[in-house]
Each structure stands twice: as C-alpha cells, then as structure tokens.
PyMOL Python script that loads the backbone (N, CA, C, O; Angstrom):
from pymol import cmd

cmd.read_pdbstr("""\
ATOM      1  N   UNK A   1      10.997   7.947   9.636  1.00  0.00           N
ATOM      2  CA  UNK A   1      10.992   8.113   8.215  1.00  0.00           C
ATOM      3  C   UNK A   1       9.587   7.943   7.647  1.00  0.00           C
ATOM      4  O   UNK A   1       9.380   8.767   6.755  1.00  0.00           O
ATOM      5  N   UNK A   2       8.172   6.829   7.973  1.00  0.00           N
ATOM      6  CA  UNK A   2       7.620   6.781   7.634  1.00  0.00           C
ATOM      7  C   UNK A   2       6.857   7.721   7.761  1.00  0.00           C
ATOM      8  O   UNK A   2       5.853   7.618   7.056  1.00  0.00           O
ATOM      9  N   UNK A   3       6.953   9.228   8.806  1.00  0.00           N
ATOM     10  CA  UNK A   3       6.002   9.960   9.355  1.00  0.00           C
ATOM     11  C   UNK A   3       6.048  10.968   8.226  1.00  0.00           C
ATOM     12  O   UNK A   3       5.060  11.540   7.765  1.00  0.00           O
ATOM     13  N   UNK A   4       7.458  11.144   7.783  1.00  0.00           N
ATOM     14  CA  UNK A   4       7.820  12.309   6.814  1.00  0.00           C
ATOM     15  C   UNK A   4       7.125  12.040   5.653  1.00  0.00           C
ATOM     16  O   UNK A   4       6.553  12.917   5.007  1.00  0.00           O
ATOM     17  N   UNK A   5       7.152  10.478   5.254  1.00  0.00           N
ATOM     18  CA  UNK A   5       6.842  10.246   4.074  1.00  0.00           C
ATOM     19  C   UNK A   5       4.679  10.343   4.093  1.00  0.00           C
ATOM     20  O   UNK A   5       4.039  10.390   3.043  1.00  0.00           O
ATOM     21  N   UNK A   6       4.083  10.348   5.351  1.00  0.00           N
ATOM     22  CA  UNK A   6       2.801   9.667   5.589  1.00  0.00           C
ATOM     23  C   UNK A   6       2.283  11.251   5.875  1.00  0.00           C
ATOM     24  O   UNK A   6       1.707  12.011   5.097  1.00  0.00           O
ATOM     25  N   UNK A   7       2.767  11.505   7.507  1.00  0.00           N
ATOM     26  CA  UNK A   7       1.616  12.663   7.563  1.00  0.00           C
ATOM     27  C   UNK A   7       2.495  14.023   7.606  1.00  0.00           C
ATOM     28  O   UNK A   7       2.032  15.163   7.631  1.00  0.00           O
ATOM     29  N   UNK A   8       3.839  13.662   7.610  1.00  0.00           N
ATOM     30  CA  UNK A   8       4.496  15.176   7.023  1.00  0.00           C
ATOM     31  C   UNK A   8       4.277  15.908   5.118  1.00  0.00           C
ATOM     32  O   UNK A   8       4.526  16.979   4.563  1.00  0.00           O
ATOM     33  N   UNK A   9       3.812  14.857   4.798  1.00  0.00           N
ATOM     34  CA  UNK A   9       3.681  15.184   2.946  1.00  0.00           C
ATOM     35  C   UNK A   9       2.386  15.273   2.994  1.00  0.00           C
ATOM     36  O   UNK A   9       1.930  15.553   1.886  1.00  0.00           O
ATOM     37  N   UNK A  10       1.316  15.112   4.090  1.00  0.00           N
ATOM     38  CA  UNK A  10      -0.083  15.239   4.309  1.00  0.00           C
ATOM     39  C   UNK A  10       0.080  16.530   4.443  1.00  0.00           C
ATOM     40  O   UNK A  10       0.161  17.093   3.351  1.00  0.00           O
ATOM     41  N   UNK A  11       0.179  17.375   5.555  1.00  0.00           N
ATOM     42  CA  UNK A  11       0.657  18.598   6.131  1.00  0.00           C
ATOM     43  C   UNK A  11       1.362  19.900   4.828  1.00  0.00           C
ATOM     44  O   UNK A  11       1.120  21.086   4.605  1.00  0.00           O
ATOM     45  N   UNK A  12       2.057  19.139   4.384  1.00  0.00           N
ATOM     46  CA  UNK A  12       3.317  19.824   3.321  1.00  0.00           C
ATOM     47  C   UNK A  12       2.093  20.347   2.159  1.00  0.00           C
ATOM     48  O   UNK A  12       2.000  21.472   1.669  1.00  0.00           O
ATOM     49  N   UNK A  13       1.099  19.008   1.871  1.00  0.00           N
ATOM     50  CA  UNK A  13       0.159  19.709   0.908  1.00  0.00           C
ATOM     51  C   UNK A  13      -0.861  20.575   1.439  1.00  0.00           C
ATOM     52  O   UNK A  13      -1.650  21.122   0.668  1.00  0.00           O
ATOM     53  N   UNK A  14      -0.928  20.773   2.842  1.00  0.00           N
ATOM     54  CA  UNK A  14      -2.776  21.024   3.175  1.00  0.00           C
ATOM     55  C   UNK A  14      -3.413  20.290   3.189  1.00  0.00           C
ATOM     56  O   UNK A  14      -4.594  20.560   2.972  1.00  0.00           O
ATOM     57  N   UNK A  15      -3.036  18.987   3.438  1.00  0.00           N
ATOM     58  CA  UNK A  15      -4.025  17.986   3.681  1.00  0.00           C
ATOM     59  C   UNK A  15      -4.032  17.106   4.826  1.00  0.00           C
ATOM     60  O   UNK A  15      -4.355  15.927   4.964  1.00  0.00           O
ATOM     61  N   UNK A  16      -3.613  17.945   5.572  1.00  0.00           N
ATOM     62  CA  UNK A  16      -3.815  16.721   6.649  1.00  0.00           C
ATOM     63  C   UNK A  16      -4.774  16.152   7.508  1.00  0.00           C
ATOM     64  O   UNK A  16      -4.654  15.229   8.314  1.00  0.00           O
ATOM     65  N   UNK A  17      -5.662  16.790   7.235  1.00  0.00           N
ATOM     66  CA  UNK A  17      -7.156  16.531   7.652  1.00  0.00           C
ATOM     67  C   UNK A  17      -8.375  15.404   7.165  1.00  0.00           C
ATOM     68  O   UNK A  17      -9.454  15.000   7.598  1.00  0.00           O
ATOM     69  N   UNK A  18      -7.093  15.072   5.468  1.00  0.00           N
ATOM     70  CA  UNK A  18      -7.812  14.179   4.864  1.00  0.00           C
ATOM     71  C   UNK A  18      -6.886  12.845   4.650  1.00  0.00           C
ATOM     72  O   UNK A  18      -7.221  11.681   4.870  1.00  0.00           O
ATOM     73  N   UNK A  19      -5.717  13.296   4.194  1.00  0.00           N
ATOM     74  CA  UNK A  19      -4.908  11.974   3.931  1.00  0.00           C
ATOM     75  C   UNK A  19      -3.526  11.831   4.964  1.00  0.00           C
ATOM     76  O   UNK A  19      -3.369  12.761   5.755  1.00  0.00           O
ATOM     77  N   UNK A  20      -2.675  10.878   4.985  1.00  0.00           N
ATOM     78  CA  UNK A  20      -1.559  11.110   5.517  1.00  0.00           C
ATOM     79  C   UNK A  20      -1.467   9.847   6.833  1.00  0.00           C
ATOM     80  O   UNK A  20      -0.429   9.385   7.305  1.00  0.00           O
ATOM     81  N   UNK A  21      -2.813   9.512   7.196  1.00  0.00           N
ATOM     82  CA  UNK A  21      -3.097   8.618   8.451  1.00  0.00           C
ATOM     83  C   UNK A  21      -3.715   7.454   8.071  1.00  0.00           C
ATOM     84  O   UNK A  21      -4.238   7.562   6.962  1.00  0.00           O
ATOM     85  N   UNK A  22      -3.811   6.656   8.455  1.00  0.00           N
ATOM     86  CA  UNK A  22      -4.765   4.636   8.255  1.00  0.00           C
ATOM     87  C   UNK A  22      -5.981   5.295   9.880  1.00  0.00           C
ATOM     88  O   UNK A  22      -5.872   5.101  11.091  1.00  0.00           O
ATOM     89  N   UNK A  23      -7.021   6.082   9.043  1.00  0.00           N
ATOM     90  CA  UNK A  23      -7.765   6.268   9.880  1.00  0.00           C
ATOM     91  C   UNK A  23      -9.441   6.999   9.429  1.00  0.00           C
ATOM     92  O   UNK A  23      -9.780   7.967   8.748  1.00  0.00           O
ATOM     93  N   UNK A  24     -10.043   6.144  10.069  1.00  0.00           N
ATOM     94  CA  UNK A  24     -11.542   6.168   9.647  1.00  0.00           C
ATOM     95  C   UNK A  24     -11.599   7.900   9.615  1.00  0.00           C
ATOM     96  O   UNK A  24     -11.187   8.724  10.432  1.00  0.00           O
ATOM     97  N   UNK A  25     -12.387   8.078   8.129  1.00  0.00           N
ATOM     98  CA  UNK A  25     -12.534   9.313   7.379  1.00  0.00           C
ATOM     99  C   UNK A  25     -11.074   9.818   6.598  1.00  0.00           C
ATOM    100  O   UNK A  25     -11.000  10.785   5.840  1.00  0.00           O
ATOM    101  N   UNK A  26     -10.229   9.139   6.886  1.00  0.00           N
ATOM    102  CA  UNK A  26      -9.453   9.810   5.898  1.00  0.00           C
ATOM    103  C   UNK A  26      -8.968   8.511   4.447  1.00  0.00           C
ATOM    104  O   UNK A  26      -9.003   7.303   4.683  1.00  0.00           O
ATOM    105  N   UNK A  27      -8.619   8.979   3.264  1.00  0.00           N
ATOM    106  CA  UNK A  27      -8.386   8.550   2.103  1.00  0.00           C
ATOM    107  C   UNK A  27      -7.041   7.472   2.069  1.00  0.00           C
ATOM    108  O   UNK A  27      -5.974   8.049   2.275  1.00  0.00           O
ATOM    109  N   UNK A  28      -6.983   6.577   1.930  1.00  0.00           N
ATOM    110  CA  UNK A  28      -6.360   5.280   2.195  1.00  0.00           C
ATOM    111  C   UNK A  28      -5.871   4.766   0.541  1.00  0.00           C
ATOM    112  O   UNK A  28      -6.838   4.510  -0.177  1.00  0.00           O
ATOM    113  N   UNK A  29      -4.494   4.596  -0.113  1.00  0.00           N
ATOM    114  CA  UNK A  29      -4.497   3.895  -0.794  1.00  0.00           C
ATOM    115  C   UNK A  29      -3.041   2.809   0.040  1.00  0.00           C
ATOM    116  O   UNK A  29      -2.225   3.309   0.814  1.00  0.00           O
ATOM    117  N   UNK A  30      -3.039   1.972  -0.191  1.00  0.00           N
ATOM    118  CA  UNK A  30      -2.551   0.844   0.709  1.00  0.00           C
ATOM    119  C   UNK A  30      -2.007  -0.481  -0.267  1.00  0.00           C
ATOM    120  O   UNK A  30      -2.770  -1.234  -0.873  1.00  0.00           O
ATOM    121  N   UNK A  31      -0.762  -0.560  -0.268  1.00  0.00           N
ATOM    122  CA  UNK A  31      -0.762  -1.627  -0.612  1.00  0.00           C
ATOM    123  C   UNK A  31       0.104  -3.043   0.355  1.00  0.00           C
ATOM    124  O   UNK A  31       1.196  -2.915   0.910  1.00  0.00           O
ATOM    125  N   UNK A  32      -0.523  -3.995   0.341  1.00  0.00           N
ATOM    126  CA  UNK A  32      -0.226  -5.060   1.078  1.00  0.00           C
ATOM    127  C   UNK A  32       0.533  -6.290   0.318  1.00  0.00           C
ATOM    128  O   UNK A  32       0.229  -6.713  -0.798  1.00  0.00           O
ATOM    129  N   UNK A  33       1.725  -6.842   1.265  1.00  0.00           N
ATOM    130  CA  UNK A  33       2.400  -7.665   0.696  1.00  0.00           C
ATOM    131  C   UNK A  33       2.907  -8.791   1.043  1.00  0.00           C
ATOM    132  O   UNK A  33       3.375  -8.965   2.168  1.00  0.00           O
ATOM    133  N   UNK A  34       2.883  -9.678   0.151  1.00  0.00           N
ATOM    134  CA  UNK A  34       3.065 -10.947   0.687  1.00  0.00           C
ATOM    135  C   UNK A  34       4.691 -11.459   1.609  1.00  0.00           C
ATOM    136  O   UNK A  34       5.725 -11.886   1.096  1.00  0.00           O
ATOM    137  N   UNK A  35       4.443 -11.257   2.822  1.00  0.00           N
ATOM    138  CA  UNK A  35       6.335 -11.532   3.496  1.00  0.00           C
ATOM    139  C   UNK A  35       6.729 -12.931   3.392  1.00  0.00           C
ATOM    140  O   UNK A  35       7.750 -13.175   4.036  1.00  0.00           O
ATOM    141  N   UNK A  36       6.308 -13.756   2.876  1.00  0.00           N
ATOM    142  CA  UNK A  36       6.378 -15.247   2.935  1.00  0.00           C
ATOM    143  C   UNK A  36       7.005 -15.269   1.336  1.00  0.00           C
ATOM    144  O   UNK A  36       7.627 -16.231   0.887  1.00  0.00           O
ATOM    145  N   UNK A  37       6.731 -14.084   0.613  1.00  0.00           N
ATOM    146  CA  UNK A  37       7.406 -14.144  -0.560  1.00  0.00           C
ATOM    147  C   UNK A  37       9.451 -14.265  -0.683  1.00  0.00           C
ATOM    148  O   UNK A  37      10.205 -13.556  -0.017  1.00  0.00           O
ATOM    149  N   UNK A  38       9.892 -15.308  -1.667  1.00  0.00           N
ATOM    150  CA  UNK A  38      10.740 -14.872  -2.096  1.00  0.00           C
ATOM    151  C   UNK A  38      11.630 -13.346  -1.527  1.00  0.00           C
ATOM    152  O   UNK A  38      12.433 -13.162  -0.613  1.00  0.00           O
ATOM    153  N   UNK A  39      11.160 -12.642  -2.334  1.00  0.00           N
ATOM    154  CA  UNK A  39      11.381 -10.911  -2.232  1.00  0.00           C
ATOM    155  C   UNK A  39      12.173 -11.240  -0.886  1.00  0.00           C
ATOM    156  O   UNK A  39      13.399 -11.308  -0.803  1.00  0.00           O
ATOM    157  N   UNK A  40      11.070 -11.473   0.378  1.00  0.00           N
ATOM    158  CA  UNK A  40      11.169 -10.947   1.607  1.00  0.00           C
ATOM    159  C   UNK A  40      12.067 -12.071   3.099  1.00  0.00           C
ATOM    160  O   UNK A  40      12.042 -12.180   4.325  1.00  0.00           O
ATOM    161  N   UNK A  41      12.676 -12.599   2.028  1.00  0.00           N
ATOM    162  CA  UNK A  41      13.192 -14.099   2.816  1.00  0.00           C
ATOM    163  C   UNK A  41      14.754 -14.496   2.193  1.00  0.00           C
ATOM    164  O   UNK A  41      15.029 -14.869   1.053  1.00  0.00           O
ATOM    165  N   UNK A  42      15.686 -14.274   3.383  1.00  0.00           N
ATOM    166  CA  UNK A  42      15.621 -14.005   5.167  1.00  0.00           C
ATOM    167  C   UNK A  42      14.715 -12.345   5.443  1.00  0.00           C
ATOM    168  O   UNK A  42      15.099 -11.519   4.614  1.00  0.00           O
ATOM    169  N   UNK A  43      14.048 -11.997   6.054  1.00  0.00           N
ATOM    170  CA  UNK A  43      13.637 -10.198   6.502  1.00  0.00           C
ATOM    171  C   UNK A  43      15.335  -9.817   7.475  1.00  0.00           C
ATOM    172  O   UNK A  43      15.878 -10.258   8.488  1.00  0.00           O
ATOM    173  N   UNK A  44      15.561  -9.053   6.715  1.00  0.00           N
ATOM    174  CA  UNK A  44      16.835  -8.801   7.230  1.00  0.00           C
ATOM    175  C   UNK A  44      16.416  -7.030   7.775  1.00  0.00           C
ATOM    176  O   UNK A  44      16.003  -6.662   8.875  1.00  0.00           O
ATOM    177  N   UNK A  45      16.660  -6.360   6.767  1.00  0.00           N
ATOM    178  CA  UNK A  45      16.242  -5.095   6.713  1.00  0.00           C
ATOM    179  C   UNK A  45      14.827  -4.657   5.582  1.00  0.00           C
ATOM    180  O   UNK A  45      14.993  -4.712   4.364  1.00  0.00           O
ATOM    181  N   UNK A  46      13.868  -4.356   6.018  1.00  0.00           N
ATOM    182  CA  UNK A  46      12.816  -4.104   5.251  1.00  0.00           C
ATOM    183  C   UNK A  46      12.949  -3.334   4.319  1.00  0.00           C
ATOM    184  O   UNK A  46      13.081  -3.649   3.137  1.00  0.00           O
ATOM    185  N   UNK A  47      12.921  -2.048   4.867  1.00  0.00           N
ATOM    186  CA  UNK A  47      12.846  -0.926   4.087  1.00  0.00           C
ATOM    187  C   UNK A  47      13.731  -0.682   3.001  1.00  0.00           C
ATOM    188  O   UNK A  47      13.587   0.009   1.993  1.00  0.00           O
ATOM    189  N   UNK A  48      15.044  -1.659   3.562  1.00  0.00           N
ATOM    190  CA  UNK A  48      16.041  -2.406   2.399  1.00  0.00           C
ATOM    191  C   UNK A  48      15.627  -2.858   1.181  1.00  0.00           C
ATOM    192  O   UNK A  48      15.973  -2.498   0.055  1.00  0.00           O
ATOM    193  N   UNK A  49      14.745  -3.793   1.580  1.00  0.00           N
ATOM    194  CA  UNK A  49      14.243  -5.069   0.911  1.00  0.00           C
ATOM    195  C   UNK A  49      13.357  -4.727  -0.079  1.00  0.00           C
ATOM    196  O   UNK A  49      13.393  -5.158  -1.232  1.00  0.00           O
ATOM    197  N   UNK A  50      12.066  -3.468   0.656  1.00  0.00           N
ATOM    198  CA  UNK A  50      11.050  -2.912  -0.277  1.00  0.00           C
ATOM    199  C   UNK A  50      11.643  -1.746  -1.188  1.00  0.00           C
ATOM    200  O   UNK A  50      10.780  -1.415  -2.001  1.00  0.00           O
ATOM    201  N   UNK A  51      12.741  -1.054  -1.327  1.00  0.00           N
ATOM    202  CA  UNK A  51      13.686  -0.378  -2.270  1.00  0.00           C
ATOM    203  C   UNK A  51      14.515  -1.286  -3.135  1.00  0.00           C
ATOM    204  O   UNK A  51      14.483  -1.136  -4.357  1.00  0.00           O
ATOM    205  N   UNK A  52      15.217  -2.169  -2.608  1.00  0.00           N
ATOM    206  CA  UNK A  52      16.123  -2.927  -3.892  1.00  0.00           C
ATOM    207  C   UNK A  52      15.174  -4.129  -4.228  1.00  0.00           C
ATOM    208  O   UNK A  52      15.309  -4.387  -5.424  1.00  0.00           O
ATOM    209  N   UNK A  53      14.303  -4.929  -3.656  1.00  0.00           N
ATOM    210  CA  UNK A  53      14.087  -6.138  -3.814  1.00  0.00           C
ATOM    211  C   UNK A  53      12.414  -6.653  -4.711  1.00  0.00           C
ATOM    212  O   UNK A  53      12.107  -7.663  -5.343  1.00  0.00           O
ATOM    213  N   UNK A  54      11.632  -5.342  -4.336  1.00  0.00           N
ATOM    214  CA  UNK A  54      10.560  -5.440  -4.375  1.00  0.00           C
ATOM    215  C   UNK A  54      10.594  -5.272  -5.889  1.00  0.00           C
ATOM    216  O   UNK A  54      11.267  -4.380  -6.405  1.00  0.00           O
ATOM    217  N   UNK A  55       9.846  -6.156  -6.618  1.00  0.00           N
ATOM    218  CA  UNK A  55       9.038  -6.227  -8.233  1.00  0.00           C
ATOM    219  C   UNK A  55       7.754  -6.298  -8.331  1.00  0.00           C
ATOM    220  O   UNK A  55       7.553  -6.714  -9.472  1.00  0.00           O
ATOM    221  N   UNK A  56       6.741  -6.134  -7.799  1.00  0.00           N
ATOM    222  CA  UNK A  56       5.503  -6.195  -7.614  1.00  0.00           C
ATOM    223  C   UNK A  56       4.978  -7.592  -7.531  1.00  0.00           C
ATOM    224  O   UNK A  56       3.768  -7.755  -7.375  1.00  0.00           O
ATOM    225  N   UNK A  57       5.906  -8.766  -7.637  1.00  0.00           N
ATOM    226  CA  UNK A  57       5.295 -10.011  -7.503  1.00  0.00           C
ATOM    227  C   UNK A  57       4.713 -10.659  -6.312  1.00  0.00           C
ATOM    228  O   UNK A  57       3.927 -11.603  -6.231  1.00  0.00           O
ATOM    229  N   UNK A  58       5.348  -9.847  -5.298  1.00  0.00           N
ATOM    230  CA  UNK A  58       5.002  -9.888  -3.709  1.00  0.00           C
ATOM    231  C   UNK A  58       3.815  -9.218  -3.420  1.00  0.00           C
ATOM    232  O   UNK A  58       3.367  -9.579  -2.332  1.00  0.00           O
ATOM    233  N   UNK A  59       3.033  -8.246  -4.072  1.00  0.00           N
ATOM    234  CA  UNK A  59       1.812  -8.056  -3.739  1.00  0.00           C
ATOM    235  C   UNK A  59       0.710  -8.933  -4.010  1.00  0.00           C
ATOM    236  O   UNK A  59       0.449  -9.511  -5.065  1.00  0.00           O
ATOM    237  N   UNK A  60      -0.147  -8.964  -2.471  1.00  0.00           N
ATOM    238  CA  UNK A  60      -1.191  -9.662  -2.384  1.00  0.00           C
ATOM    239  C   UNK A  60      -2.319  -8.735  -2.823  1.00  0.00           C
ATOM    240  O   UNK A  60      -2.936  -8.885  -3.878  1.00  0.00           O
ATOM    241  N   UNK A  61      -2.624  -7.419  -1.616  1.00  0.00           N
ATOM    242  CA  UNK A  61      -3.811  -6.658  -2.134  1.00  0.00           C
ATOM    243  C   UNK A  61      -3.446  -4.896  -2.405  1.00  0.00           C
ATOM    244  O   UNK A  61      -2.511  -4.143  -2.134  1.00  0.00           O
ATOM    245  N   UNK A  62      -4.441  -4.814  -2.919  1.00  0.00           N
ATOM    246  CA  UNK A  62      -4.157  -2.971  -3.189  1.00  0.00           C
ATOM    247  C   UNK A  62      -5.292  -2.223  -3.028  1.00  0.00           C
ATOM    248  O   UNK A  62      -6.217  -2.609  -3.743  1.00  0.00           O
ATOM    249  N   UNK A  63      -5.516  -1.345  -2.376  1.00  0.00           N
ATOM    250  CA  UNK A  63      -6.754  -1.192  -1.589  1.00  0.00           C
ATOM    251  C   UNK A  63      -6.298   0.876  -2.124  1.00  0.00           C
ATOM    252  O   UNK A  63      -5.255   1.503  -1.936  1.00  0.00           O
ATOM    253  N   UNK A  64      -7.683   1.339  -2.817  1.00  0.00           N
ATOM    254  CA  UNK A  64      -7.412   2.496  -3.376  1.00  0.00           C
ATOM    255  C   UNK A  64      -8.397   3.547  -2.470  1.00  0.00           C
ATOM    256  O   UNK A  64      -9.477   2.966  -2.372  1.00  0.00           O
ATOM    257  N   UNK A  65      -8.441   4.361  -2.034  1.00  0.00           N
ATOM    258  CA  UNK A  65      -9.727   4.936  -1.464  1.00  0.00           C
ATOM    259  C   UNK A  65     -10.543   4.473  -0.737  1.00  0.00           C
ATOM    260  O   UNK A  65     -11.603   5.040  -0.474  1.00  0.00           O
ATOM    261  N   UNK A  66     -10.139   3.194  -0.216  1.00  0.00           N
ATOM    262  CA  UNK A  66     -10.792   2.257   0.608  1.00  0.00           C
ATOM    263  C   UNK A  66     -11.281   1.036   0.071  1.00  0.00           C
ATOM    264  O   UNK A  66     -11.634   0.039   0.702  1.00  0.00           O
ATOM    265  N   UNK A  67     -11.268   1.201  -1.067  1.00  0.00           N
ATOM    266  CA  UNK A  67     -11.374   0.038  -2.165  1.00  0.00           C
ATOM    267  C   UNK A  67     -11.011  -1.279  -2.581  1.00  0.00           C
ATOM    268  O   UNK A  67      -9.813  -1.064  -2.396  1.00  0.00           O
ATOM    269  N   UNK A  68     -11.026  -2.466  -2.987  1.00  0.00           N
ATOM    270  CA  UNK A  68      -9.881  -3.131  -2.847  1.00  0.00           C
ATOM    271  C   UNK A  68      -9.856  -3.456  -4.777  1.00  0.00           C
ATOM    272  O   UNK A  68     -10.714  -3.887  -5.547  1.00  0.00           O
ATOM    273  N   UNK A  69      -8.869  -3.137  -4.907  1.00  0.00           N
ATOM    274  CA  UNK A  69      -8.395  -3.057  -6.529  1.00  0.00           C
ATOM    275  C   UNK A  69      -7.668  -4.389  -6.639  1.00  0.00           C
ATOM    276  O   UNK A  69      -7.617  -4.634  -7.844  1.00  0.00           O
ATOM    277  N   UNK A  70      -7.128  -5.287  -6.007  1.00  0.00           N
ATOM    278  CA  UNK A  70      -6.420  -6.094  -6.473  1.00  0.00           C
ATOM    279  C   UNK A  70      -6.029  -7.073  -5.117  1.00  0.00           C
ATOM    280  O   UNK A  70      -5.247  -6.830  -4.198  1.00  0.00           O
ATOM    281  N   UNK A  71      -6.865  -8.244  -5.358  1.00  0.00           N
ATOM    282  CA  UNK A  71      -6.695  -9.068  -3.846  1.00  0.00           C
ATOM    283  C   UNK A  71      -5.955 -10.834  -4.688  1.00  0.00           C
ATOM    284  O   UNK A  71      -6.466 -11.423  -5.640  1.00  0.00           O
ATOM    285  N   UNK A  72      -4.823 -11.207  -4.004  1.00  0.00           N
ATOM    286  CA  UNK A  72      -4.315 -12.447  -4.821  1.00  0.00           C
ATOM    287  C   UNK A  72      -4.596 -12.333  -6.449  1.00  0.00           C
ATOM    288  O   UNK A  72      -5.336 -12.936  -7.227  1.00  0.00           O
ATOM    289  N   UNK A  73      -3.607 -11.227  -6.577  1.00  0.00           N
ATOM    290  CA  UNK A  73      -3.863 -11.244  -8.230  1.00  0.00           C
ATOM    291  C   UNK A  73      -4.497 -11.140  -8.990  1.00  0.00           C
ATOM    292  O   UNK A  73      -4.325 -11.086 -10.208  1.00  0.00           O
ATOM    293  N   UNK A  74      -5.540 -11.085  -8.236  1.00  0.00           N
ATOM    294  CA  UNK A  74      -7.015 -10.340  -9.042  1.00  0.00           C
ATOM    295  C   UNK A  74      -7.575  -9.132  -9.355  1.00  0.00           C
ATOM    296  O   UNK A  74      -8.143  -8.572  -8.418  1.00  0.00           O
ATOM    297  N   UNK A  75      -7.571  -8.530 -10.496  1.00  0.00           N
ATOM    298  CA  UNK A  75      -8.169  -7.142 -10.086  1.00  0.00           C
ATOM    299  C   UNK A  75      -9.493  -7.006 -10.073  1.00  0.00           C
ATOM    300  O   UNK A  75     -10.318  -7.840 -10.445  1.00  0.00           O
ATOM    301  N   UNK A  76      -9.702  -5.839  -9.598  1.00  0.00           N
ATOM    302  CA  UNK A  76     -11.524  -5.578  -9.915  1.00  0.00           C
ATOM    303  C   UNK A  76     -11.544  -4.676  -9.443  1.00  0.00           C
ATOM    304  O   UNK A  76     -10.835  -4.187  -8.563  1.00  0.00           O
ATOM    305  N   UNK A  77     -13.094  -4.034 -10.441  1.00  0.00           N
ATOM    306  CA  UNK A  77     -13.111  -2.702 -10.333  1.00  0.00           C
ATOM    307  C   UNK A  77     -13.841  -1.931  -9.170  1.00  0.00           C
ATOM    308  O   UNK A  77     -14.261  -2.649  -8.263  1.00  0.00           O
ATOM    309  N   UNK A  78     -14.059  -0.542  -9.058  1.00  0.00           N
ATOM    310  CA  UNK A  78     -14.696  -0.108  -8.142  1.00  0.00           C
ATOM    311  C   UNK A  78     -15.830  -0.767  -7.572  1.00  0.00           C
ATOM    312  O   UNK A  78     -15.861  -0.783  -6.342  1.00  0.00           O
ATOM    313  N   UNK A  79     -17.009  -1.454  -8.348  1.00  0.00           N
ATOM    314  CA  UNK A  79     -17.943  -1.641  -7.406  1.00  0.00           C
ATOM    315  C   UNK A  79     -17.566  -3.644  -7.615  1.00  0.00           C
ATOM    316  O   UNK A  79     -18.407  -4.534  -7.487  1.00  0.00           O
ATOM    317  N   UNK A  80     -16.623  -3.759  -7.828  1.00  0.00           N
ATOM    318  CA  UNK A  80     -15.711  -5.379  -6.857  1.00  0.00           C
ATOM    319  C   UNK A  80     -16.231  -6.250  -8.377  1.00  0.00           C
ATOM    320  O   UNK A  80     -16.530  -7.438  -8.261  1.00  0.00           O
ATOM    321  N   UNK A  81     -16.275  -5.875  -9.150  1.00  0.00           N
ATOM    322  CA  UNK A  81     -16.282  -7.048 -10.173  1.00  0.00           C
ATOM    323  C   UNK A  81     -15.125  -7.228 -10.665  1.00  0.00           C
ATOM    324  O   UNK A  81     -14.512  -6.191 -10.917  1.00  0.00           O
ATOM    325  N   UNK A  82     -14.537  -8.342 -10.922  1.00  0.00           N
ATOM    326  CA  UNK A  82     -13.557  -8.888 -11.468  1.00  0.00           C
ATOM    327  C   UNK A  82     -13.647  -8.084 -12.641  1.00  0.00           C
ATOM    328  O   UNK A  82     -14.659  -7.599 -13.146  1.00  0.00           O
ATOM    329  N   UNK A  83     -12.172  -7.984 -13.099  1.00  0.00           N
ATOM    330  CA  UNK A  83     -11.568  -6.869 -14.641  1.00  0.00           C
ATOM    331  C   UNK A  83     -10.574  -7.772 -14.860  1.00  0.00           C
ATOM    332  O   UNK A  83      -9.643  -8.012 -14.092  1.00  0.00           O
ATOM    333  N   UNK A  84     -10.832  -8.376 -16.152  1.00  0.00           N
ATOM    334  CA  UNK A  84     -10.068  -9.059 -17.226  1.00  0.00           C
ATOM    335  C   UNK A  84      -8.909  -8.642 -17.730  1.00  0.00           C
ATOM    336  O   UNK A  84      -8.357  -9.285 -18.622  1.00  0.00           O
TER     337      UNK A  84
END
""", "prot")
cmd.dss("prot")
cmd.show_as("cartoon", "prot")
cmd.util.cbc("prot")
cmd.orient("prot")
C-alpha cells in the first residue's frame, strides 16, 4: 500500500525521477512521529492508528524539501530560524 501511495503516484504524475522515494536527490516532505505518544499506545495496527487516531499532537518533526519546518513543536523557517 505504501508503494501505491509513494512511488506509484510518483510515476502516475511523471515524476518519478524526482519524488516518490527517501533518497538522496529526490524531494522529501516527511513527517515524523512521536510512538511513545498517547495516539500510538498499545501499537496494535498502525496504519489503523495513523487514519482514526492521529490529531497532529503526536508529531515531533516535519521536514519539507529536506528542510526541517517543525522539530518538538517548534517551527522555523527555511533558513532554521525560529517563527513565532
């Protein structure tokens, strides 16, 4: 399922050369989450869990273009300064 959603919708646009993979030269937005959260406890079924369970309170970082937009609740902008 994740392939359809990653590098089959890469492909589907013409892009698979650029996005679709977690791989040096291609375009990365990523978000990472805290499993120790609430949300994710017992981990029973994930993909469960990240459809009914997930509210965004479980994210740790968010990483845009390679970027990191938002690490422990913090945001900041492209060139990493904290945004109020």
């Amino acid at each position: 399922m994740a392939a359809l959603a990653t590098t089959g919708s890469a492909r589907a646009l013409g892009m698979g050369d650029q996005i679709g993979k977690i791989a040096p030269g291609f375009e990365a937005d990523l978000v990472l989450l805290d499993l120790n959260h609430f949300n994710w406890l017992p981990m029973n079924d994930p993909v469960n869990q990240l459809i009914h369970t997930e509210d965004a309170t479980a994210v740790h970082t968010v990483i845009v273009g390679g970027d990191v937009v938002v690490r422990d609740g913090q945001c900041f902008n492209r060139r990493g300064q904290t945004e109020k």
